[in-house]
N, C-alpha and C positions, 0 to 999 in steps of 0.2 A: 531389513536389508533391501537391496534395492533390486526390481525383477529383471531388471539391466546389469550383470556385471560388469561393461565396460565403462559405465558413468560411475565414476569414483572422485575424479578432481573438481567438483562442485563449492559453490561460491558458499551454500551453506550444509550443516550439519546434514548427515544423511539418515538420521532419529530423532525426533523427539517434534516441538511446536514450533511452528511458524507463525508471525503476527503479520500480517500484508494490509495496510493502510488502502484506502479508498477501494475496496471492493466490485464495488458498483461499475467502476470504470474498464476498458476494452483491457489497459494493460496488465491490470489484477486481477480483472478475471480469469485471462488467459494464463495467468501464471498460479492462480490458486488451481485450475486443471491441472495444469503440468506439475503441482506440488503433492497434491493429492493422490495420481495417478503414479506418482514415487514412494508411497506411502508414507509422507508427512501428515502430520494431523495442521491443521491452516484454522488461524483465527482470523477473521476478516473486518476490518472495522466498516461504519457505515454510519453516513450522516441520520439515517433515518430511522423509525421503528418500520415503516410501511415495507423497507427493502428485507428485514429480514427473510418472510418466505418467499420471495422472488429468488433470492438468492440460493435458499436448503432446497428449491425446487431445480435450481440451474445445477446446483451440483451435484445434489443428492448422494450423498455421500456421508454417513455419521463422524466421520475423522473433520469434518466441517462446522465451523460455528459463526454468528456475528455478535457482534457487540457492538453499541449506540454508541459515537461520541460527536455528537453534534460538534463541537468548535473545536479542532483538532490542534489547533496553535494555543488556549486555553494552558495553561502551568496545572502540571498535575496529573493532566487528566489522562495519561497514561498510565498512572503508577500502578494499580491494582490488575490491569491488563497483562504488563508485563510481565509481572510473577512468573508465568507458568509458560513462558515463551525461551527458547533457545537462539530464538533470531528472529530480527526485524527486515523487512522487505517495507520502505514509504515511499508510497504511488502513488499518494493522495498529495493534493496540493489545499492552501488553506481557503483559495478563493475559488468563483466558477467564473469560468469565460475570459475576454480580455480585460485585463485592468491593468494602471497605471503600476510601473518598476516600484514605483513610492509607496505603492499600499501593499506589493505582493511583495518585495524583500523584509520588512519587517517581520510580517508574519511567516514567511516561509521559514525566518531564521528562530523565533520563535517554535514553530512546530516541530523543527530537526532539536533543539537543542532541549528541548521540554521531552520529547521521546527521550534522548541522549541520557538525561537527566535520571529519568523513571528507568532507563536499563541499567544506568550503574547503580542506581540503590538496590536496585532486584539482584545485582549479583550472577545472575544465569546467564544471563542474553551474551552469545558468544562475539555476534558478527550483525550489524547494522547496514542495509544496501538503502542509498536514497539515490532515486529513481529522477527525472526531472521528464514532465508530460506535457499538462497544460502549457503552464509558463513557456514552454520550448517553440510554441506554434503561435502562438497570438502574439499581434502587435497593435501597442491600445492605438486606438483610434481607425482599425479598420475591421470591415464587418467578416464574421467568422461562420462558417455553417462546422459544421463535426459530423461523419459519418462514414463509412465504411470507406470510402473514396478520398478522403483527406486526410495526406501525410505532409509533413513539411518537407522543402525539399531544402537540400543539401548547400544548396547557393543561398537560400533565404535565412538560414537560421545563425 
């Protein structure tokens, strides 16, 4: 149950596992706090093995896990993940930084429908949220810094 009784109308399940794609990034990690601190249990994916204890350090928390999936648009390679998830949260995007519409629509549409895919064979997953970050702020061909002081603003997007 939740230590808040007035948060009740939430976008997902208020028990069981959460899968939250790109981990690593500002908007997942802040949302794996806010999950955890509701007492969801959060599975986080991550491109890398080096991020996992950067990560069990930032949250610290045992309701916390990651799991590797290097190329996250890849077919499949959610299937085994999903099992034991109630809902999806995808933050992650398939590329990094700016790249062309041509190379990041393909696989963006690949990685939502490859998830999409591995929930409904899994049967559990109640509710799927896709997130749009990267892509939202980069325009290819101009230079990009990323840091605490860079949001897109409302006229540019």
């Amino acid at each position: 149950m939740f230590p808040n009784p007035h948060i009740k109308d939430l976008l997902f399940p208020t028990t069981g596992t959460l899968l939250i794609t790109g981990a690593t990034g500002n908007v997942a990690s802040n949302i794996i706090i806010e999950a955890l601190s509701l007492g969801l249990s959060v599975i986080g994916t991550v491109r890398k093995t080096s991020s996992i204890p950067i990560l069990a350090s930032l949250f610290n928390n045992p309701a916390y896990s990651s799991v590797v999936i290097a190329d996250i648009s890849s077919p499949g390679v959610f299937d085994d993940v999903v099992k034991g998830v109630d809902a999806i949260l995808l933050t992650a995007t398939p590329t990094y930084g700016p790249v062309d519409p041509e190379d990041l629509v393909p696989q963006s549409v690949a990685y939502v429908t490859g998830v999409a895919r591995s929930a409904l064979a899994a049967k559990r997953v109640k509710r799927i949220v896709y997130t749009g970050t990267i892509p939202v702020v980069f325009s290819p061909g101009k230079a990009y810094k990323q840091d605490r002081t860079t949001w897109g603003k409302a006229g540019e997007l």
